[in-house]
KOLZAVO-847394 format. One record per residue (C-alpha): residue number from 1; residue in three letters; x negated, y, z. Coordinates in Angstrom, 3 decimals. Example, Ala and Ser with C-alpha at 12.3 -4.5 7.8 and 13.67 -1.06 7.14 Angstrom:
! KOLZAVO-847394
{site 1,'ala',{-12.300,-4.500,7.800}};
{site 2,'ser',{-13.670,-1.060,7.140}};
END
This chain:
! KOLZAVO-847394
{site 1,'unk',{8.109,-15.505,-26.538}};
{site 2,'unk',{7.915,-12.001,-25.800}};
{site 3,'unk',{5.705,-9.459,-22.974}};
{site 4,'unk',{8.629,-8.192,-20.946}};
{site 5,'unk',{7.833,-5.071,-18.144}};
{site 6,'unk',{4.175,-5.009,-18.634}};
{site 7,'unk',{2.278,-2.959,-16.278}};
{site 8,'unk',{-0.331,-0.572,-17.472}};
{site 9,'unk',{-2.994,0.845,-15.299}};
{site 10,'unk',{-3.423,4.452,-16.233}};
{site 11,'unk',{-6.478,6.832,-14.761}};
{site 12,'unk',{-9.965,8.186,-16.094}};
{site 13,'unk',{-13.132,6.485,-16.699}};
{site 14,'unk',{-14.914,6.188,-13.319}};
{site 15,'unk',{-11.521,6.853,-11.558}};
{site 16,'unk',{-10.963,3.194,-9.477}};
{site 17,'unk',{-9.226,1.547,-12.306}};
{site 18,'unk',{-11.312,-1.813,-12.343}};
{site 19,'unk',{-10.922,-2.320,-8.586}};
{site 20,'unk',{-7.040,-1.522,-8.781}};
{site 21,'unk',{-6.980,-4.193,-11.811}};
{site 22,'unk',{-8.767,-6.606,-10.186}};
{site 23,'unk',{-6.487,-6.327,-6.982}};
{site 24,'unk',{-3.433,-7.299,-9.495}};
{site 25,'unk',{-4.756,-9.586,-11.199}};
{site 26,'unk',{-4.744,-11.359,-8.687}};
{site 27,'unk',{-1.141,-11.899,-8.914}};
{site 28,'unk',{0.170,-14.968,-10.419}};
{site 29,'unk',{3.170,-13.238,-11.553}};
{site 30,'unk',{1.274,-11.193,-14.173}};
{site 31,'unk',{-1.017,-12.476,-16.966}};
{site 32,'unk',{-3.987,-10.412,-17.651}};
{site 33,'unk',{-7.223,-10.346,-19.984}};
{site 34,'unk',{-9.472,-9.755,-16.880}};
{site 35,'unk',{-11.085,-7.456,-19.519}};
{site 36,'unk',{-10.097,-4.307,-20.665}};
{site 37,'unk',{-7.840,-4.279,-23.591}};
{site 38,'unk',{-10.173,-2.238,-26.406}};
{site 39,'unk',{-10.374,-5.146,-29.113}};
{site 40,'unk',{-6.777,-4.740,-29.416}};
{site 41,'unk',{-6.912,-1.081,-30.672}};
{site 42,'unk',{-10.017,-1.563,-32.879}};
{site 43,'unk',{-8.953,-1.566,-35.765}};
{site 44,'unk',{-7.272,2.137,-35.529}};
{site 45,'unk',{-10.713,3.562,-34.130}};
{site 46,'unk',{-12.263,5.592,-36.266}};
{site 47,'unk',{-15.811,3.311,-37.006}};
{site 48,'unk',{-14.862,-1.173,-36.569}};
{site 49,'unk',{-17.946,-0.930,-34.543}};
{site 50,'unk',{-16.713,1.267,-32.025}};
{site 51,'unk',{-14.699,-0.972,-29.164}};
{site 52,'unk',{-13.716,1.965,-26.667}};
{site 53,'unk',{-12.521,5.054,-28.684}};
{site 54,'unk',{-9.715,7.804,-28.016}};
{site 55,'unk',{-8.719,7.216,-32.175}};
{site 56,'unk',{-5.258,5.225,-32.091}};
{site 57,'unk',{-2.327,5.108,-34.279}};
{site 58,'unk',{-2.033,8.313,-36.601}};
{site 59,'unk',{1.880,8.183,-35.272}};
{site 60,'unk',{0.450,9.066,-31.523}};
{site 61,'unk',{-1.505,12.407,-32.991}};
{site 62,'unk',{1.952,13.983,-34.536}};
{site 63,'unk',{4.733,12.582,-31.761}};
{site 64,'unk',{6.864,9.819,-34.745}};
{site 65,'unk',{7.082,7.971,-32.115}};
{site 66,'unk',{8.577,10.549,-29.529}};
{site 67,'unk',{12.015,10.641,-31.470}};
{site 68,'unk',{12.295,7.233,-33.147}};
{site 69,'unk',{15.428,8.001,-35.231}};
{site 70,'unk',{15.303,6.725,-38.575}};
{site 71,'unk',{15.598,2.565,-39.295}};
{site 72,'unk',{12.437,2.801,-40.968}};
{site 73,'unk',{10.619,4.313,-37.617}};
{site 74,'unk',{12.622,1.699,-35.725}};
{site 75,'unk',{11.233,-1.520,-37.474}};
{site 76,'unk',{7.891,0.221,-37.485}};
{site 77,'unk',{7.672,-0.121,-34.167}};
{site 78,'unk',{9.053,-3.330,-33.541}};
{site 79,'unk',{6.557,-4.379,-35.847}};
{site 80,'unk',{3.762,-2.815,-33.671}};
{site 81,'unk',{5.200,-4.619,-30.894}};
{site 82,'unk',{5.073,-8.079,-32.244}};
{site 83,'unk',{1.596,-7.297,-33.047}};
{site 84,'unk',{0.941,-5.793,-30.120}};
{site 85,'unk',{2.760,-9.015,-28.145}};
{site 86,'unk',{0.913,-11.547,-30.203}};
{site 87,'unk',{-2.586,-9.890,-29.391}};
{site 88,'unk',{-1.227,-10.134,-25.127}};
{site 89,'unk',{-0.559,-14.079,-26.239}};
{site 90,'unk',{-4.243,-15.188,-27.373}};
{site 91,'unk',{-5.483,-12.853,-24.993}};
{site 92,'unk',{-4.123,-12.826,-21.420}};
{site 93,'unk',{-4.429,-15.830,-18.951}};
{site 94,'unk',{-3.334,-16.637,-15.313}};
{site 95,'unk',{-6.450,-17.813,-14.292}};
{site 96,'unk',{-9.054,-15.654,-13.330}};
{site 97,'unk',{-12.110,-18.340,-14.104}};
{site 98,'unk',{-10.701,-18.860,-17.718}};
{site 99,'unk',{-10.435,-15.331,-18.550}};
{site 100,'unk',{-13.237,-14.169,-17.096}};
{site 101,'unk',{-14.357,-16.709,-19.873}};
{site 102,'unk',{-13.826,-13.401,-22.227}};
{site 103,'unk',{-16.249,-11.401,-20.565}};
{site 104,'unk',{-18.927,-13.716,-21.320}};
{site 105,'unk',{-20.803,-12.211,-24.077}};
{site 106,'unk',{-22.522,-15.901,-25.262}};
{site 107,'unk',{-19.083,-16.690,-25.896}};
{site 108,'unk',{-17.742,-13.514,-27.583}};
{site 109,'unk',{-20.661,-13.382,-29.973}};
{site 110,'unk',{-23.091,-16.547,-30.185}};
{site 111,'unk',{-20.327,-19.243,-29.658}};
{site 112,'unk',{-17.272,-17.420,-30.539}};
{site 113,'unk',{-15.425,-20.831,-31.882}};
{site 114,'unk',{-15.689,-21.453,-28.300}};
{site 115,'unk',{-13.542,-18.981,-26.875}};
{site 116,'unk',{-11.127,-18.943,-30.175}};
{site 117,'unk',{-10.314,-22.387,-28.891}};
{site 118,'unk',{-9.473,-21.196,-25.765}};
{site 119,'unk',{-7.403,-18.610,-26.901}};
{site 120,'unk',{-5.780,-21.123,-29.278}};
{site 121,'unk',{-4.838,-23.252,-26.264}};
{site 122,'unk',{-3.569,-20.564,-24.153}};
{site 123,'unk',{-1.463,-19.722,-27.233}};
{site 124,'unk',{-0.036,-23.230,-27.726}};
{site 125,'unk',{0.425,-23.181,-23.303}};
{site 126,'unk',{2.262,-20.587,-23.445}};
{site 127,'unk',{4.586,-21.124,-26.837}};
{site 128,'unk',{5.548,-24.518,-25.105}};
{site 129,'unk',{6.048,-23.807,-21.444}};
{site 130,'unk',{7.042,-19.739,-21.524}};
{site 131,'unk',{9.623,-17.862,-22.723}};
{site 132,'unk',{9.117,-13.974,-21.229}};
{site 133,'unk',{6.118,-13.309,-19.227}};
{site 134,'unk',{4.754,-10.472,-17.553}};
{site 135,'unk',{0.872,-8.706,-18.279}};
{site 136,'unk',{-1.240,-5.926,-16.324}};
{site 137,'unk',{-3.133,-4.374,-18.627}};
{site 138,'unk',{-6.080,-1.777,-17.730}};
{site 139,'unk',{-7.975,0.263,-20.611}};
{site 140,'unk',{-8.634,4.241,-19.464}};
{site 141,'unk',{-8.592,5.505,-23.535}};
{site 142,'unk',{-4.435,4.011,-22.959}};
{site 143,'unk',{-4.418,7.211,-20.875}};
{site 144,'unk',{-3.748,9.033,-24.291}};
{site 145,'unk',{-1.334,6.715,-25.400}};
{site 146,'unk',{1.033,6.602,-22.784}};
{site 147,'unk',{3.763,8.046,-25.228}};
{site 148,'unk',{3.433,4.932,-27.773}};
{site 149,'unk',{3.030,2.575,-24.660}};
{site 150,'unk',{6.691,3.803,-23.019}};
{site 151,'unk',{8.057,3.890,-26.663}};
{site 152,'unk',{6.520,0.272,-27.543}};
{site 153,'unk',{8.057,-1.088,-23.997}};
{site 154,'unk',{10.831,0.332,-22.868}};
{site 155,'unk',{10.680,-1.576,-19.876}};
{site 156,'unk',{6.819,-1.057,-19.115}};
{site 157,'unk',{6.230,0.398,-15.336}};
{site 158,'unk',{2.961,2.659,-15.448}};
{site 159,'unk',{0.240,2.951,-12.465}};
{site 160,'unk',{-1.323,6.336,-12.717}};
{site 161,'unk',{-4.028,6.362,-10.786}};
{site 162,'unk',{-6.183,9.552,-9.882}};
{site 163,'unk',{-9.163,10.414,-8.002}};
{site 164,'unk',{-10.359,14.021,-6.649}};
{site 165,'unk',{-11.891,15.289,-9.429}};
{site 166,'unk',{-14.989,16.803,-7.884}};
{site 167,'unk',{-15.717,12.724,-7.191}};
{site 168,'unk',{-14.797,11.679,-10.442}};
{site 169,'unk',{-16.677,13.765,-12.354}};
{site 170,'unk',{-19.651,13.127,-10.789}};
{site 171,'unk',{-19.338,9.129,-10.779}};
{site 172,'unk',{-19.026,10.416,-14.429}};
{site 173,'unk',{-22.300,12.005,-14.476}};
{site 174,'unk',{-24.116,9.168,-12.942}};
{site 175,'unk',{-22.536,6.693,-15.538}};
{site 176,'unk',{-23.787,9.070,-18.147}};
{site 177,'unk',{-27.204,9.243,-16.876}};
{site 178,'unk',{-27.738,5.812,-15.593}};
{site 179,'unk',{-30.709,4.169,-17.224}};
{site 180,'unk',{-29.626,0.491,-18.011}};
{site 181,'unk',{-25.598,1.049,-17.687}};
{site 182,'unk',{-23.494,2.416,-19.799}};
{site 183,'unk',{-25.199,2.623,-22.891}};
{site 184,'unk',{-22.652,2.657,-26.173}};
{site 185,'unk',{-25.568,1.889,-28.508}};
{site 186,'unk',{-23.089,1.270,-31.042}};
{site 187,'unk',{-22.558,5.029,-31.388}};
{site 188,'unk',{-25.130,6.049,-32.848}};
{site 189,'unk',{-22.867,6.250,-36.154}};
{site 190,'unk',{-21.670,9.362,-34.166}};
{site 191,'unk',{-24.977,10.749,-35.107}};
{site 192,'unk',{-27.048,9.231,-32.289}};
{site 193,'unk',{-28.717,12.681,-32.015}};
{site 194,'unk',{-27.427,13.762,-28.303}};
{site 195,'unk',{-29.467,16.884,-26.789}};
{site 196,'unk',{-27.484,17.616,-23.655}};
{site 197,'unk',{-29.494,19.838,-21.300}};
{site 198,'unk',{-29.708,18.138,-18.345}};
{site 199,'unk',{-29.061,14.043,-19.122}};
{site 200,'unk',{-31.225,12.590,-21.487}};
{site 201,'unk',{-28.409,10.335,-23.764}};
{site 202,'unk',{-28.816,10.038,-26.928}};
{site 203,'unk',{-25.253,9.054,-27.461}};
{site 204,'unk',{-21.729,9.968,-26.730}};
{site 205,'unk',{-19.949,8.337,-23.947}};
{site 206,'unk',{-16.460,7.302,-22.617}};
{site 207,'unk',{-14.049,9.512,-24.007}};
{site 208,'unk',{-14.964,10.979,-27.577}};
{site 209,'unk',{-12.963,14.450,-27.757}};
{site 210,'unk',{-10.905,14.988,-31.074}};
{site 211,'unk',{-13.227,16.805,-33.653}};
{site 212,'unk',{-16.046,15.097,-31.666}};
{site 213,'unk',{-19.885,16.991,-33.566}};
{site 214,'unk',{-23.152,16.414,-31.745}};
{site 215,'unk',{-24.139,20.169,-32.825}};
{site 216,'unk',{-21.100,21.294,-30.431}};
{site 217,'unk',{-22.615,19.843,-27.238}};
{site 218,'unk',{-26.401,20.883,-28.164}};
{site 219,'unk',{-27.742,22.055,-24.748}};
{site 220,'unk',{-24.479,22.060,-22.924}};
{site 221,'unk',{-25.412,20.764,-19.021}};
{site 222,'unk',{-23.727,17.288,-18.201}};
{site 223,'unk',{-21.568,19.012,-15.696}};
{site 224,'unk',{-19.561,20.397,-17.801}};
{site 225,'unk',{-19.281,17.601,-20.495}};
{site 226,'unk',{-17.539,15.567,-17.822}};
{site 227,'unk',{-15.623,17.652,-16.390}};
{site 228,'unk',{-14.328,18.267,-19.548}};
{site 229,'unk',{-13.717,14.675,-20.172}};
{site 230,'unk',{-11.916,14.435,-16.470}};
{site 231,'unk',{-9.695,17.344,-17.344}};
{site 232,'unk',{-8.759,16.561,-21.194}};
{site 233,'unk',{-7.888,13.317,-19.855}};
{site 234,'unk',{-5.342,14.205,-16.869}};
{site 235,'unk',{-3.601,17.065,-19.267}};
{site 236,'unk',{-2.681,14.525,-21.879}};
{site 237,'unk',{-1.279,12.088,-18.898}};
{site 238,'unk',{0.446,14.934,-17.542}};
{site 239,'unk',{2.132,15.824,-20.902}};
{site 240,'unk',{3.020,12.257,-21.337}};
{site 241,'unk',{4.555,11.602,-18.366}};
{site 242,'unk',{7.000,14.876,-18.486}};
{site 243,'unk',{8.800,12.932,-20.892}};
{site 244,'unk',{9.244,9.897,-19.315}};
{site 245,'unk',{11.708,8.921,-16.664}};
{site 246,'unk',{10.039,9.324,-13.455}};
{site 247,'unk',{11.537,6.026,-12.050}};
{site 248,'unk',{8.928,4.524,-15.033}};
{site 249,'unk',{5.887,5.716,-13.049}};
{site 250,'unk',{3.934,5.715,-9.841}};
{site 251,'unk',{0.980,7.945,-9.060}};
{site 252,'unk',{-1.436,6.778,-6.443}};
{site 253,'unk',{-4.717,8.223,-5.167}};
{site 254,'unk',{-7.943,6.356,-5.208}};
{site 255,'unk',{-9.019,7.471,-1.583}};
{site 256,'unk',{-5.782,5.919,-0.080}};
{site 257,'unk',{-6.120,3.173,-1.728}};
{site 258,'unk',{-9.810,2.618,-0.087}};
{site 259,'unk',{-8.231,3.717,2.681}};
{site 260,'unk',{-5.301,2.302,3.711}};
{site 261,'unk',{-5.408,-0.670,1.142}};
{site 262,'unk',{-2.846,-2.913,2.555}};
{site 263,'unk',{-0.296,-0.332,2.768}};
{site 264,'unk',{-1.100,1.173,-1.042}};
{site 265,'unk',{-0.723,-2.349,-2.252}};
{site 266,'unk',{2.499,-3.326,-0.953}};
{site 267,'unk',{3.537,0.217,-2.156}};
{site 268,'unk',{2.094,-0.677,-5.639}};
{site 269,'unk',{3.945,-3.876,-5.328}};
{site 270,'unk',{7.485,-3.320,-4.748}};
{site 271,'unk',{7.307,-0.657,-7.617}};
{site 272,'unk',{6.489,-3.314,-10.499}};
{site 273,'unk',{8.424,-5.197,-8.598}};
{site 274,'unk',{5.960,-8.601,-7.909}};
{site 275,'unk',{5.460,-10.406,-4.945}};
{site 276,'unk',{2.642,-9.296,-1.735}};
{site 277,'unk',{1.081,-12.701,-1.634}};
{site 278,'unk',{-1.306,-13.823,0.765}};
{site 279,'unk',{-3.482,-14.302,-2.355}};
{site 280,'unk',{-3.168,-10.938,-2.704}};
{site 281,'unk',{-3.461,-9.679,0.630}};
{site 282,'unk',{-6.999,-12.056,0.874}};
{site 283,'unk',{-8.644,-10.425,-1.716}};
{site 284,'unk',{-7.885,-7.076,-0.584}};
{site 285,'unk',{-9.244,-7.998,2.919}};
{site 286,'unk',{-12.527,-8.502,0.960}};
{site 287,'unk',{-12.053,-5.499,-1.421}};
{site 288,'unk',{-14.459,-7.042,-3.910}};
{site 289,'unk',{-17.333,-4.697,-5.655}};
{site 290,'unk',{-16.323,-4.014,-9.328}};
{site 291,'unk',{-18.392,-1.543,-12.005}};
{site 292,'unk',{-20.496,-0.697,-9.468}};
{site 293,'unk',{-23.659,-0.923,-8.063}};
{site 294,'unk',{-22.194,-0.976,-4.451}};
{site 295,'unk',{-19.996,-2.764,-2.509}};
{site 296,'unk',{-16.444,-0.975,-2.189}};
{site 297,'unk',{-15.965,0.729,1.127}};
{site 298,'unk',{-13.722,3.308,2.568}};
{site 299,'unk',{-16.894,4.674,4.003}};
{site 300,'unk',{-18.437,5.128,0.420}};
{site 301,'unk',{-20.150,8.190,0.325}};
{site 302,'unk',{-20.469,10.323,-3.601}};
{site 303,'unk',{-23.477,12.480,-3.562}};
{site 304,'unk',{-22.273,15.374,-5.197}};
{site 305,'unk',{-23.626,17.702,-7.780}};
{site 306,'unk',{-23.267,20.577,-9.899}};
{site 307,'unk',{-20.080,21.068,-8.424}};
{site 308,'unk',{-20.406,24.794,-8.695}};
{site 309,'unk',{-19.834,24.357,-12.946}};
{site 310,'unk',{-17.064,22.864,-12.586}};
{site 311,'unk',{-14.814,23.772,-9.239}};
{site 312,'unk',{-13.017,26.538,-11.093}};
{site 313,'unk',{-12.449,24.936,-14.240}};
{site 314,'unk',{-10.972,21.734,-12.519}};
{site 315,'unk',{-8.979,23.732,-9.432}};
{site 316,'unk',{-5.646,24.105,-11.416}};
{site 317,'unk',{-5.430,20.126,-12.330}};
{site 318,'unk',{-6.221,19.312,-8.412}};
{site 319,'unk',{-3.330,21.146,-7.368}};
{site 320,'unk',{-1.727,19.464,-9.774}};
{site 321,'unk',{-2.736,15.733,-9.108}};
{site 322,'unk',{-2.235,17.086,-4.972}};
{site 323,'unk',{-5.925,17.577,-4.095}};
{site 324,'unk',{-7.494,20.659,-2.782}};
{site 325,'unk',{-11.482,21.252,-2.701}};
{site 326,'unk',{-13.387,19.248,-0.608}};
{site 327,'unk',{-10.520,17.462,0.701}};
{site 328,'unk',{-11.258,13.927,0.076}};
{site 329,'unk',{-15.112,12.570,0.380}};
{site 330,'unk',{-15.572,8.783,-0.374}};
END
């Protein structure tokens, strides 16, 4: 039993990744984790408590895996990929009410036996019943490890989705500063000492930038921490997908995809090659809320902010991803 042409969903934090995720995992042709895939990279982060980290393989920081020449690089990776595959095979359902099972945090951590049964189940389902199956897999940190992802799966289709960055960035800002939301205790082994100017966190959050020291950021305004974290984010996605064969990837923009949703999704579709259902097109219709505090609408309106720190450090990357100032507003 092996994954065969997985699809990953690749885009910044706060960029529209859950919704698109949700959207396809709706489809019963691909398995998913209805959860984001962090657990399976934990044990390369850089702290075991940490659960959503940029620190991956050591391979991904020096390219070994750009040119994989030798035998011994070879069966490293095919190593990684049974690894990799087995992790998809406790992990990924296609049911939406039994994984959603693995978001529930009683189950993850006061009943975990619970859930390991499930898993075991699903396991035993899918050794007996499947040979090759098919996974959508959404986790924004895989936006740095697109290079190890296309070597891993050679057959993996890639959804990279962007949003204008003057949006982004400050969805970004609100997750950073939201009160209950968002909250990483966990990195406090970071130092847990965060004086930002303007956004009263006391720790790091979303992506963690290589050579990450509290002291660096000490009175630096929350504008341009995010943007930062927008922009380091779309260069290494650019970068990655310069190497890869452009038939392997699809970029799509947020804003269409509020709105014009039908038409993005059958786009979407025919690329990784699955089916427009009328399961599919049903749940679109509704265009359910997801990590938000609002209902998802075309009409959505960002209240923007501090936009004059960070126009002319973002304006080459719009260009770029094919946005120009001002021109979207959702």
């Amino acid at each position: 039993m092996q994954v065969e042409k997985p699809v990953f969903i690749i885009g910044s934090y706060r960029g529209g990744t859950s919704l698109l995720f949700r959207l396809l995992s709706e489809s019963k042709e691909l398995w998913s984790m209805y959860r984001e895939s962090n657990h399976i990279w934990q044990s390369y982060h850089r702290d075991l408590k940490e659960s959503s980290d940029t620190v991956y393989f050591e391979e991904l920081e020096n390219g070994n895996f750009l040119n994989t020449n030798t035998n011994e690089e070879i069966k490293d990776l095919e190593e990684k990929k049974i690894l990799m595959d087995l992790a998809y095979h406790y992990s990924t359902y296609n049911s939406y009410i039994l994984g959603y099972l693995g978001r529930v945090k009683l189950l993850r951590e006061g009943v975990s036996w619970v859930l390991d049964l499930i898993n075991y189940i699903n396991y035993i389902y899918k050794v007996m019943n499947i040979v090759n199956y098919r996974i959508v897999d959404k986790t924004p940190p895989n936006i740095f490890r697109i290079d190890f992802l296309a070597n891993l799966y050679p057959d993996a289709k890639f959804i990279y989705l962007t949003r204008d960055g003057n949006d982004n960035i400050n969805s970004l800002i609100s997750a950073w500063c939201h009160k209950s939301k968002f909250q990483y205790p966990y990195r406090k082994y970071l130092g847990g000492n965060l004086k930002l100017k303007d956004c009263d966190s006391k720790v790091w959050k979303f992506f963690i930038p290589k050579g990450f020291k509290e002291e660096n950021y000490k009175d630096q305004s929350i504008a341009s921490v995010c943007s930062d974290q927008w922009l380091l984010a779309h260069e290494a996605a650019q970068r990655s997908f310069e190497k890869i064969d452009s038939s392997r990837f699809i970029q799509v923009k947020f804003e269409d995809l509020l709105s014009r949703p039908k038409s993005v999704m059958k786009d979407i579709c025919s690329f990784i090659d699955i089916d427009f259902s009328k399961k599919l097109e049903k749940i679109i219709e509704e265009m359910p809320p997801v990590n938000t505090d609002t209902k998802q609408s075309k009409s959505k309106s960002t209240k923007k902010q501090n936009n004059h720190e960070f126009e002319e450090k973002i304006s080459k990357m719009q260009s770029k991803l094919g946005y120009n100032q001002n021109s979207y507003a959702i």
